[in-house]
C-alpha positions in Angstrom: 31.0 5.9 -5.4 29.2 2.9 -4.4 26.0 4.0 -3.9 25.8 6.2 -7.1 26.8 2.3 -9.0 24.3 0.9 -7.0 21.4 3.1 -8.0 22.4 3.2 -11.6 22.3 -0.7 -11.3 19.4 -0.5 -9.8 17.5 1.8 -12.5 19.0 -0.4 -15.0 16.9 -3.1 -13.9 13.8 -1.0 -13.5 14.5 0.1 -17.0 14.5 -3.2 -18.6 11.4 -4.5 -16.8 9.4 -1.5 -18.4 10.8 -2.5 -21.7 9.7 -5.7 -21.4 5.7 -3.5 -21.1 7.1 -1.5 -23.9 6.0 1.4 -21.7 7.5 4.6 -19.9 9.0 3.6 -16.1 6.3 3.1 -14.0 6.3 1.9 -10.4 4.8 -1.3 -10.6 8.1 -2.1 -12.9 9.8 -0.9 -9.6 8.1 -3.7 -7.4 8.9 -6.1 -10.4 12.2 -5.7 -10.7 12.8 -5.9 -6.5 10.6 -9.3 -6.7 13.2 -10.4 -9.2 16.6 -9.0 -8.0 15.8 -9.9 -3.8 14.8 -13.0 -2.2 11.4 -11.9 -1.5 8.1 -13.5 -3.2 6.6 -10.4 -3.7 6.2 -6.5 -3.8 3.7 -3.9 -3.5 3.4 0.1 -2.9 0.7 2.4 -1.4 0.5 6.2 -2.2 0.8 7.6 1.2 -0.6 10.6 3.1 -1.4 12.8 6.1 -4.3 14.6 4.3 -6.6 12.1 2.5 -6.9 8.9 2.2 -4.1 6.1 1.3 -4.2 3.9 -1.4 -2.2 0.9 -3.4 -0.8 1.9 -5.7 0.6 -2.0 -7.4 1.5 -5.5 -6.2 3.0 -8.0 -7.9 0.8 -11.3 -6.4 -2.1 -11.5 -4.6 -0.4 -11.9 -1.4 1.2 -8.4 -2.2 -2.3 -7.7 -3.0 -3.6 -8.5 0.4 -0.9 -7.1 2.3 -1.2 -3.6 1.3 -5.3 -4.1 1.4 -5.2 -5.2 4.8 -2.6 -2.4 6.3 -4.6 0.1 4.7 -8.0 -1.2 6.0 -6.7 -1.8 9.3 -4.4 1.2 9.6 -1.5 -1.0 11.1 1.2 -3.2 10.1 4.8 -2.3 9.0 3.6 -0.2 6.3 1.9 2.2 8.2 4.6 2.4 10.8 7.3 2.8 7.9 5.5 6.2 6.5 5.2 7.5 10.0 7.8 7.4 11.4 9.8 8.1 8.3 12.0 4.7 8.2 12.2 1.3 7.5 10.2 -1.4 9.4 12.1 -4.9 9.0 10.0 -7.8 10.2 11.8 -11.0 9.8 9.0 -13.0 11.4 5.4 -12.1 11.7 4.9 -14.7 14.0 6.8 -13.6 17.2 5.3 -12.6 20.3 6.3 -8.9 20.1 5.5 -8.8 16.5 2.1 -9.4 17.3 2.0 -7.6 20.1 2.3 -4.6 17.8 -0.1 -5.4 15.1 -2.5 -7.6 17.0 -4.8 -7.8 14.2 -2.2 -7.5 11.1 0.1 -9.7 12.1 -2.0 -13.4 12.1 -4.0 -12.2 9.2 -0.7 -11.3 6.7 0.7 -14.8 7.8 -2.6 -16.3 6.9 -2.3 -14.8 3.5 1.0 -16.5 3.2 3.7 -13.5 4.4 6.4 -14.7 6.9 8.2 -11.6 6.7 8.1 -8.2 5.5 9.9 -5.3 4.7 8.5 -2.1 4.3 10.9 1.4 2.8 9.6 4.9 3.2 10.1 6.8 0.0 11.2 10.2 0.9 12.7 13.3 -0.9 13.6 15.7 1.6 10.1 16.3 3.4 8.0 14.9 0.8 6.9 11.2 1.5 4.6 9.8 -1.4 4.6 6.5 0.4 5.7 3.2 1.2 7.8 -0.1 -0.5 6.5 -3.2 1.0 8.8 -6.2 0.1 7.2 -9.6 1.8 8.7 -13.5 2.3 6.7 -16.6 2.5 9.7 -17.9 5.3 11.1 -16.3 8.2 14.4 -14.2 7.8 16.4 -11.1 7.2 17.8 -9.2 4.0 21.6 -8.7 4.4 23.7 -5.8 4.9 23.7 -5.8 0.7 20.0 -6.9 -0.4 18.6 -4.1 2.5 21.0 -1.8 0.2 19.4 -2.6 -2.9 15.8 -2.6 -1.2 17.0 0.8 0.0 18.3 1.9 -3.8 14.4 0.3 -5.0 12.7 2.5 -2.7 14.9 5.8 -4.0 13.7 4.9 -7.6 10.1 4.5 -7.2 10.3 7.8 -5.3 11.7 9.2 -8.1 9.3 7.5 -10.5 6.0 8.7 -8.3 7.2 12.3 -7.9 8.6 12.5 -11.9 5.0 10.8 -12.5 3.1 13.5 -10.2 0.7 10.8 -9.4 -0.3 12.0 -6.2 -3.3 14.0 -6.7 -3.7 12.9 -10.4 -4.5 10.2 -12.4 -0.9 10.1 -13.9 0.0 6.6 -15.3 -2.8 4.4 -14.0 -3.7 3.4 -17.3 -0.3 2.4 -18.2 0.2 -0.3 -15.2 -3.3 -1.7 -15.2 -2.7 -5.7 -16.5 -3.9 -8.6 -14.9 -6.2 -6.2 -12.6 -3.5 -5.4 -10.1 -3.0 -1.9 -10.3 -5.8 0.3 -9.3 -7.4 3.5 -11.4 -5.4 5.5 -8.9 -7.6 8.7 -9.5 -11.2 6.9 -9.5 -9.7 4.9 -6.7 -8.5 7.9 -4.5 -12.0 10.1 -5.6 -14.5 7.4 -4.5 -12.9 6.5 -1.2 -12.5 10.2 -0.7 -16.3 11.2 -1.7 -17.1 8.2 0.8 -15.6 9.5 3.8 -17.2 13.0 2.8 -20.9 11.2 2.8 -20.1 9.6 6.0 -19.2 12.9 8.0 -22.9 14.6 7.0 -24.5 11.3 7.9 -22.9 10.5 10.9 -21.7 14.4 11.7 -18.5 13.6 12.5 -15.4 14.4 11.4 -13.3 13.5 8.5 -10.8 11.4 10.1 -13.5 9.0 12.5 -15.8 9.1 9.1 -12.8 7.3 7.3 -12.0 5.3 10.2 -15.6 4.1 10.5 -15.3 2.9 6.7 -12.0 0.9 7.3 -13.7 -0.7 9.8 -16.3 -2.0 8.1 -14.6 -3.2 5.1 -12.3 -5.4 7.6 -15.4 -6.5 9.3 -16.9 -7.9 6.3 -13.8 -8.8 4.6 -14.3 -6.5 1.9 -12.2 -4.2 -0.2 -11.9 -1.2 0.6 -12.8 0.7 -2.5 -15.6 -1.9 -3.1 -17.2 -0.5 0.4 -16.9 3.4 -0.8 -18.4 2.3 -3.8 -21.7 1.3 -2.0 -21.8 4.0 0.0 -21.2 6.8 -2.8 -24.2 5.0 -4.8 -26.4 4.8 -1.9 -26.1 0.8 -1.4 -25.0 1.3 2.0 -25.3 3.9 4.6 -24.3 3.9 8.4 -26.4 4.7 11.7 -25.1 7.7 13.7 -23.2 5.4 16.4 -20.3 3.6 17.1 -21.4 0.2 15.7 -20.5 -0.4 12.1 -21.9 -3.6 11.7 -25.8 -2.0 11.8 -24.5 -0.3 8.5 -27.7 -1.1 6.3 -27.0 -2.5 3.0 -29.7 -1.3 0.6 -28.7 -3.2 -2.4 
């Protein structure tokens, strides 16, 4: 009965970080409480999906911050890779030749940001996937056999916490985790970024998927957030040619 002590350990320490909010469990006391209990510098976690568009959900620095930014911009990196293929993507080094082999792009920009290593944990129930546990390292290394438990126990409980929470599709808790301006309004968030990609197929009459690829693109072009860029282009600040190139996009502010 191991694994039932260590998720009741593990819930215990979620529970006391929300008590130190004086608020109901939310996931960013998830990512908290890993930061605390594993030796990683930082957490974050992105609501996943195969039908709209991905989004963070919390981080606990800004290199957390970056890290789920940039996989979600560029559509690769261990996060990405974690909620496809439905398992966890250890990276002990960012820096190796295969590593960036894989992630061309992600890889040198996350260990410019100041990530070594990361960790990213699927969180599943059965066939639902709500998305991803990124845990990252400034240096180089693995978790052992008992700290990838425990990231493993983590990951269980913020899948319970999201589903419980029913924040995919709905606002849910976002008011509850938003101090020090690290976790998103999930449901303004998810509705601009979505209305976006809907402009962007009538403009450039294509489909919803190379519409939302087209906006990812441009945001990591210009180093920009990716909400800031759906922003500009649901009030009309920015619109894009019909073409391939994204850096003609005409900025109208």
């Amino acid at each position: 009965m191991k694994s039932h002590s260590r998720s009741a350990r593990i819930q215990s320490l979620v529970a006391e970080q929300a008590a130190r909010r004086g608020a109901r469990v939310g996931v960013v006391d998830v990512c908290t409480a890993a930061v605390a209990a594993l030796p990683v510098g930082g957490a974050g976690l992105s609501a996943m999906s195969r039908s709209a568009a991905s989004h963070p959900l919390c981080s606990t620095d800004d290199v957390s911050e970056q890290l789920e930014e940039l996989q979600l911009t560029l559509g690769e990196g261990p996060c990405v890779d974690a909620f496809a293929q439905g398992s966890a993507v250890l990276t002990p080094d960012l820096l190796t030749a295969e590593v960036q082999d894989r992630w061309a792009v992600f890889a040198g920009a996350a260990a410019k940001a100041g990530a070594r290593a990361v960790f990213a944990f699927p969180l599943q129930m059965g066939a639902i996937s709500p998305g991803v546990l990124d845990l990252y390292s400034q240096d180089p290394g693995r978790l052992n056999a008992e700290e990838l438990a425990d990231a493993l126990a983590f990951a269980d409980t913020a899948t319970l916490v999201l589903l419980d929470s029913r924040i995919d599709g709905e606002a849910g808790l976002a008011d509850e985790w938003s101090a020090d301006g690290r976790f998103e309004d999930l449901g303004a968030y998810r509705a601009e970024i979505d209305q976006a990609t809907g402009m962007l197929t009538a403009q450039l009459e294509v489909g919803a998927e190379e519409a939302f690829v087209r906006l990812r693109a441009y945001a990591y072009a210009r180093g920009r957030r990716l909400a800031a860029v759906a922003a500009d282009v649901v009030t009309h600040r920015l619109t894009f040619p019909a073409g391939p190139d994204t850096d003609q996009a005409d900025d109208e502010a």
